[in-house]
ROKOLVEX-999440 format. One line per 4 residues: their letters; for each residue x, y, z of N, C-alpha, C. Coordinates in pm, 1 decimal. Example, Ala and Ser with C-alpha at 12.3 -4.5 7.8 and 13.67 -1.06 7.14 Angstrom:
2
as> 1319.0/-569.0/780.0/1230.0/-450.0/780.0/1320.0/-330.0/780.0 | 1285.0/-225.0/708.0/1367.0/-106.0/714.0/1290.0/3.0/787.0
END
This chain:
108
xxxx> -5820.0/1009.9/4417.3/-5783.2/1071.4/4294.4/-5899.1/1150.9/4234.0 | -5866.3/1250.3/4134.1/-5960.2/1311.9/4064.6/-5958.3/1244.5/3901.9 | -6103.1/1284.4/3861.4/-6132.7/1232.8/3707.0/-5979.9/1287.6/3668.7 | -5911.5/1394.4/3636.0/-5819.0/1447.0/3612.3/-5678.1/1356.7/3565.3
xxxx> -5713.5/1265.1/3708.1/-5568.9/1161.1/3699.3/-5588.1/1014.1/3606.1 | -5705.8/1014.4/3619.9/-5782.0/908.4/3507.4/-5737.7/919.3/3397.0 | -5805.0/1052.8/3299.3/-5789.9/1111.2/3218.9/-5617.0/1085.3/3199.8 | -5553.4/1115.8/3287.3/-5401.9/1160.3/3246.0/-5314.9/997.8/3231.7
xxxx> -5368.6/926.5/3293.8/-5343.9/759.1/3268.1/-5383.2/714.1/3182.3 | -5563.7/768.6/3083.6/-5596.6/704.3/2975.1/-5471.5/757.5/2852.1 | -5451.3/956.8/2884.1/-5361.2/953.7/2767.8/-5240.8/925.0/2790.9 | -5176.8/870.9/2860.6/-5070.6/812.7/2839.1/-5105.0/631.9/2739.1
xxxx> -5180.5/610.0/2792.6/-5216.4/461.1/2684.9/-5273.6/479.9/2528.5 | -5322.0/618.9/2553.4/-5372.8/635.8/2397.3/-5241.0/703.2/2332.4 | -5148.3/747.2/2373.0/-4989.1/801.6/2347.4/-4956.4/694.1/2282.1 | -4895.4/590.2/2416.0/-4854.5/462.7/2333.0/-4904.6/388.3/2264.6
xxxx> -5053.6/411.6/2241.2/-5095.7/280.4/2140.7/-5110.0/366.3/1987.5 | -5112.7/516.6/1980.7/-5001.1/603.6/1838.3/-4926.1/578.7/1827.5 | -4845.8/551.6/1929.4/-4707.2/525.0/1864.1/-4701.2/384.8/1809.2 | -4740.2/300.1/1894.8/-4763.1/168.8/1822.1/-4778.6/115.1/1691.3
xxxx> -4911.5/199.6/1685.8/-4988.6/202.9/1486.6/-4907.6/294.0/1442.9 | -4844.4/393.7/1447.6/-4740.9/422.8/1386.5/-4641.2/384.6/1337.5 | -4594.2/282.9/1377.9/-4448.3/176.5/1407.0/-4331.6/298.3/1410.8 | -4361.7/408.1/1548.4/-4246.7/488.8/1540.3/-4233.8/489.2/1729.9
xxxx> -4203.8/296.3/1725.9/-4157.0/272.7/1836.5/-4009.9/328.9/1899.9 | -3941.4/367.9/1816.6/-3793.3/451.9/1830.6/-3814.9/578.9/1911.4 | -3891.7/644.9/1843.0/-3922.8/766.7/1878.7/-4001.5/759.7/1974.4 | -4077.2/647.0/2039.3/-4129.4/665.0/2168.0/-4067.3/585.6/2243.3
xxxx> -3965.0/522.7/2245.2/-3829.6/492.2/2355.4/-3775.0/642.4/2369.7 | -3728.6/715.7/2301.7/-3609.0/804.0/2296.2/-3715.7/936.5/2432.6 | -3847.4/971.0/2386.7/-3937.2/1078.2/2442.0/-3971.9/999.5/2578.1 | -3982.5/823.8/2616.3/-3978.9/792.5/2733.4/-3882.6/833.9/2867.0
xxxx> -3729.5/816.7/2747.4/-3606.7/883.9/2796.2/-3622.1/1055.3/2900.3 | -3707.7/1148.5/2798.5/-3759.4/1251.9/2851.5/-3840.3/1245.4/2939.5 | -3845.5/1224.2/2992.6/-4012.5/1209.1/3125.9/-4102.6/1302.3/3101.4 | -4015.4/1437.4/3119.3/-4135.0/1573.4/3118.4/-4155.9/1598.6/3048.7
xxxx> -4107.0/1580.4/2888.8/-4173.3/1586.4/2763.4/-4286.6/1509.0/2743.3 | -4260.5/1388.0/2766.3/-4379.8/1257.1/2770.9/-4487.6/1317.6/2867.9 | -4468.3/1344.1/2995.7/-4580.3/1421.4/3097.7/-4673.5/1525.1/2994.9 | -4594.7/1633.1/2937.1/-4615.7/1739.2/2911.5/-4727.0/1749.6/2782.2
xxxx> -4678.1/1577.4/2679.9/-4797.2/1546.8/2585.9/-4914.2/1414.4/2637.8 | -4848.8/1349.9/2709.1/-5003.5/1331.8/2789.6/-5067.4/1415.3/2873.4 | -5012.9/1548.6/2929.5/-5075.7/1606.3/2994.5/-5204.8/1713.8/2887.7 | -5123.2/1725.7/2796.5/-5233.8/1848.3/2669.1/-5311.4/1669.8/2643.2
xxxx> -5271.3/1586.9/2602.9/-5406.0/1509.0/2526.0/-5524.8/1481.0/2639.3 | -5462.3/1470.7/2748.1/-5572.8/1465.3/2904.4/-5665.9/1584.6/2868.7 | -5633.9/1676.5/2829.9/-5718.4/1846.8/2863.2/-5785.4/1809.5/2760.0 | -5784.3/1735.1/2631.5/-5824.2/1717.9/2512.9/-5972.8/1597.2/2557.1
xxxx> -5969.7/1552.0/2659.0/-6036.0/1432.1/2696.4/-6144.0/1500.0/2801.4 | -6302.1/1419.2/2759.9/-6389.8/1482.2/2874.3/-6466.0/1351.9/2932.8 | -6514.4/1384.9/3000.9/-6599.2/1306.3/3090.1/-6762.3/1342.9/3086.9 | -6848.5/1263.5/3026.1/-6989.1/1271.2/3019.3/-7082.2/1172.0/3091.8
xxxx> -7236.4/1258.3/3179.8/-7275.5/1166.1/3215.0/-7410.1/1128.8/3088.9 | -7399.6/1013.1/3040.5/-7504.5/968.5/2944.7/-7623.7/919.7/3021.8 | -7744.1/963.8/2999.4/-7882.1/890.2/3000.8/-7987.8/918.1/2905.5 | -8013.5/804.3/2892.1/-8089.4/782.8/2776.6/-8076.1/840.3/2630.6
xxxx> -7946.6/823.2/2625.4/-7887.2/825.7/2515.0/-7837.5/985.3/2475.5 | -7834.5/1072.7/2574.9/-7763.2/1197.2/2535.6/-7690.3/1256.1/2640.5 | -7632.2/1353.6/2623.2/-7538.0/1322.7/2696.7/-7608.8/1460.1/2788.8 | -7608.2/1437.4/2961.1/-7666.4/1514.0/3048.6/-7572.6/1581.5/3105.2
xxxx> -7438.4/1539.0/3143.7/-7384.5/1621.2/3176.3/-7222.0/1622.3/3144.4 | -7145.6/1688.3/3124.7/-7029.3/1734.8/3133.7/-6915.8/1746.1/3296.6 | -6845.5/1612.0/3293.4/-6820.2/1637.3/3441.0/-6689.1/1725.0/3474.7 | -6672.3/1786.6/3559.2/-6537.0/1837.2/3541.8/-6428.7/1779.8/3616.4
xxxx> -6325.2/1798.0/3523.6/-6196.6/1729.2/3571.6/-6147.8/1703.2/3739.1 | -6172.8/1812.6/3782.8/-6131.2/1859.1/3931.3/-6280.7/1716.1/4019.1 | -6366.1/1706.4/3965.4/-6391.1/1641.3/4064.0/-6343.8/1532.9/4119.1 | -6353.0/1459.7/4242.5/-6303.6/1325.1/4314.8/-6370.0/1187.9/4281.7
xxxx> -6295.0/1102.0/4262.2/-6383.7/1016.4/4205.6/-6442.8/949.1/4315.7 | -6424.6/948.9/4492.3/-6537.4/912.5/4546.7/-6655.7/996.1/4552.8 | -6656.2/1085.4/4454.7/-6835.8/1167.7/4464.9/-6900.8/1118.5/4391.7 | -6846.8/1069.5/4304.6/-6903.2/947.1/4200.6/-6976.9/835.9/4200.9
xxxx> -6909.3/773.8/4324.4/-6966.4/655.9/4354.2/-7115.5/630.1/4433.5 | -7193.6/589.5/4365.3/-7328.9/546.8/4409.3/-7294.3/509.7/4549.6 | -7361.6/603.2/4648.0/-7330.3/572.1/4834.4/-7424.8/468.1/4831.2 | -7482.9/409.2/4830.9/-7561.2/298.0/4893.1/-7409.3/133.9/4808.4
xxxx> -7394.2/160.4/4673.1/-7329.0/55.9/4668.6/-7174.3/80.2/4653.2 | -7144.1/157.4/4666.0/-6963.0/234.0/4608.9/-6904.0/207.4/4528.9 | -7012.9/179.9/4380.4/-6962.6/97.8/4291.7/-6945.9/274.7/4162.9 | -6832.6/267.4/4097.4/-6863.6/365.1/3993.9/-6940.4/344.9/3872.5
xxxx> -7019.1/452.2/3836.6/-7101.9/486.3/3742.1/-6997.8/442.7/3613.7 | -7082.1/411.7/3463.7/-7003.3/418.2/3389.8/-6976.0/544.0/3334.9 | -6789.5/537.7/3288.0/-6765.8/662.7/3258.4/-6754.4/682.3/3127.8 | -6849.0/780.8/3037.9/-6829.7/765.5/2866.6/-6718.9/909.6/2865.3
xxxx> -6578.8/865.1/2789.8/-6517.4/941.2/2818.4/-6493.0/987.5/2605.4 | -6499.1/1090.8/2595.7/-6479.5/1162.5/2449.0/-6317.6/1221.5/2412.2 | -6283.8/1203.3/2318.4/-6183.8/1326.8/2291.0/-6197.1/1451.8/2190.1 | -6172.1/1535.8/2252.7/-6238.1/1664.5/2156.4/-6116.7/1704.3/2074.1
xxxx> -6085.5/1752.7/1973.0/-5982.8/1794.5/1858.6/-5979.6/1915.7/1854.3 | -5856.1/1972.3/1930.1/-5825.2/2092.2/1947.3/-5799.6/2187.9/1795.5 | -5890.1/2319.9/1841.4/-5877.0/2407.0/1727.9/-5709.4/2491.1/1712.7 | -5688.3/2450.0/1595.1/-5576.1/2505.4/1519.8/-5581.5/2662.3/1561.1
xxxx> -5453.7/2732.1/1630.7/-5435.8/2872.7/1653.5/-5486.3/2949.4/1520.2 | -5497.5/2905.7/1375.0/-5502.4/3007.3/1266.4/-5689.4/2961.1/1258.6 | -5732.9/2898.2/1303.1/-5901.5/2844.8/1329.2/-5955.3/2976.9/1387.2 | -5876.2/2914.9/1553.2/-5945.0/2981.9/1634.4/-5969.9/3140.9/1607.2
xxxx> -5836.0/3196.9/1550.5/-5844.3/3359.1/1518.8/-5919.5/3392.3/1431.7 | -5915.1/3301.7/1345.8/-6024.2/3382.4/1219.5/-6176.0/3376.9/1279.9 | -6187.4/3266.2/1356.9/-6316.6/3209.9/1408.2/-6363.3/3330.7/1493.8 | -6257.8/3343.9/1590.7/-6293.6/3464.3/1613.8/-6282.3/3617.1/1591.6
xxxx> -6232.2/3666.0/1486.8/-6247.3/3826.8/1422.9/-6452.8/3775.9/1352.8 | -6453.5/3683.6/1317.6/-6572.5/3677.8/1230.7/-6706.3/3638.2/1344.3 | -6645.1/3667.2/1483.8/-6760.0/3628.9/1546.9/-6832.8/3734.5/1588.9 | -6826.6/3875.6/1557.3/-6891.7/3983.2/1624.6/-7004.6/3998.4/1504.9
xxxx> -6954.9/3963.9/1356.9/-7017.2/4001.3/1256.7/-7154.1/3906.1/1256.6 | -7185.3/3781.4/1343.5/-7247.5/3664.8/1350.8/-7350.6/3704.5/1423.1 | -7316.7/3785.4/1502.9/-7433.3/3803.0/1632.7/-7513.7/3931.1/1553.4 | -7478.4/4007.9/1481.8/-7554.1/4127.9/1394.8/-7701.4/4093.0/1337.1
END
């Protein structure tokens, strides 16, 4: 498997445990009913989710999704590294536009 499919298994558990603290267990029976709807919002909260490698307390690298998770594994023991995984909070379409008309004026 790739980090990718990880990712797409954590958001399906972070799905259901919103809906949970929500108590809008109804509404996540009825969207289970849907499969590809349910796919389709764990699949955007996955893209929302990253993978970092931490040492010594900052973060060194940024891993990308596509990689395999046996490249991961320390070859002498085949044990995996720990994975510090983040979720980033996607910018609002009316963000991003203004963010960017006002970004040419920034670099001046």
């Amino acid at each position: 498997g790739t980090l990718y499919d990880v990712l797409l298994a954590l958001a399906k558990i972070l799905y259901s445990d919103e809906q949970a603290e929500s108590g809008d267990l109804t509404s996540a029976t009825e969207e289970e009913k849907d499969n590809e709807k349910l796919q389709a919002i764990c699949a955007e909260k996955a893209k929302n989710l990253a993978v970092v490698d931490m040492r010594d307390g900052y973060i060194f690298k940024i891993a990308p999704n596509l990689w395999r998770l046996p490249d991961l594994q320390n070859k002498d023991t085949g044990e995996l590294p720990l994975l510090h995984v983040y979720e980033l909070l996607p910018l609002s379409v009316a963000e991003s536009k203004s963010n960017g008309s006002d970004s040419g004026d920034d670099m001046k």
